[in-house]
C-alpha positions in Angstrom: 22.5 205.2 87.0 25.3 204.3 84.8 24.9 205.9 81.0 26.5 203.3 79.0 29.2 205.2 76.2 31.9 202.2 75.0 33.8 204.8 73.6 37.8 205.0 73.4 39.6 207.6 74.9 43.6 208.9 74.9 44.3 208.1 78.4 47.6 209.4 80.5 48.0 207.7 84.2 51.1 207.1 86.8 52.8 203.6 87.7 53.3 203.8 91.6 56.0 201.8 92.5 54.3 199.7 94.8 50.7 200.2 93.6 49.3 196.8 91.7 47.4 199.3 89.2 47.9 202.1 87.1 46.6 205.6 88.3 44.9 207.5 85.8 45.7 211.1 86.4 43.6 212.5 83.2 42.1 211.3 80.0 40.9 213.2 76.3 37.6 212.3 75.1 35.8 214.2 72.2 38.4 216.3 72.0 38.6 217.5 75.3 40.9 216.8 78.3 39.5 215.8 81.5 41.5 215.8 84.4 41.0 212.8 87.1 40.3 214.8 90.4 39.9 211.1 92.5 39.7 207.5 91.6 37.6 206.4 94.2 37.6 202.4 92.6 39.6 199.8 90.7 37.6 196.2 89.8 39.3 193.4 88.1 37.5 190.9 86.0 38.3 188.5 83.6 36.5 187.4 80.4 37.8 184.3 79.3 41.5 184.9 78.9 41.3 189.2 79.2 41.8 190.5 82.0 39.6 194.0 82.4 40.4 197.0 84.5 37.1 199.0 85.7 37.7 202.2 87.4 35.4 204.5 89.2 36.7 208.0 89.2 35.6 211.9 89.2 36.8 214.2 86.3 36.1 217.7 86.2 33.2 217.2 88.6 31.2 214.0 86.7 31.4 210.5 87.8 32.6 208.3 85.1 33.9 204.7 84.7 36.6 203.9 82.8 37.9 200.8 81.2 41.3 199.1 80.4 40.8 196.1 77.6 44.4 194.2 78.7 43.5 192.2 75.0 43.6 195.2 73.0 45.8 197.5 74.9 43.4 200.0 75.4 41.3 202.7 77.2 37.4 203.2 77.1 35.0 205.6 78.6 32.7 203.1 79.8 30.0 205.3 80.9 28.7 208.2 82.7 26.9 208.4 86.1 23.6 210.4 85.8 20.7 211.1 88.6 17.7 210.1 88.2 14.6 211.8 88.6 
């Protein structure tokens, strides 16, 4: 289940040449530096005129979504993957 956060985070990523979205590589949240081991998916959505960039990754072992606001330039830690049970 997704753990909602909405927080922003310092984000550093790669531009492949031929790729049609960044790649982040790593990200500080909290005062801590995560490091992207695998971006496993990228979702594009719009709302209204912004155009949203959700990505699926694993840093430093935890499954956590990340968000690109194209409106205000910026990254979010979107949430957190937790079990349930």
């Amino acid at each position: 289940m997704l753990h909602p956060v909405n927080q922003p985070v310092d984000l550093e990523a790669v531009f492949p040449a031929r790729a049609p979205y960044p790649r982040p590589t790593g990200f500080r949240w909290q005062g801590r530096r995560y490091r992207v081991e695998e971006v496993h998916l990228v979702h594009e959505r719009r709302e209204g005129a912004t155009r949203l960039l959700l990505y699926s990754v694993t840093a430093d072992g935890a499954l956590i979504q990340l968000l690109y606001d194209s409106s205000r330039a910026r990254w979010y830690l979107d949430g957190v993957y937790v079990e349930e049970g």
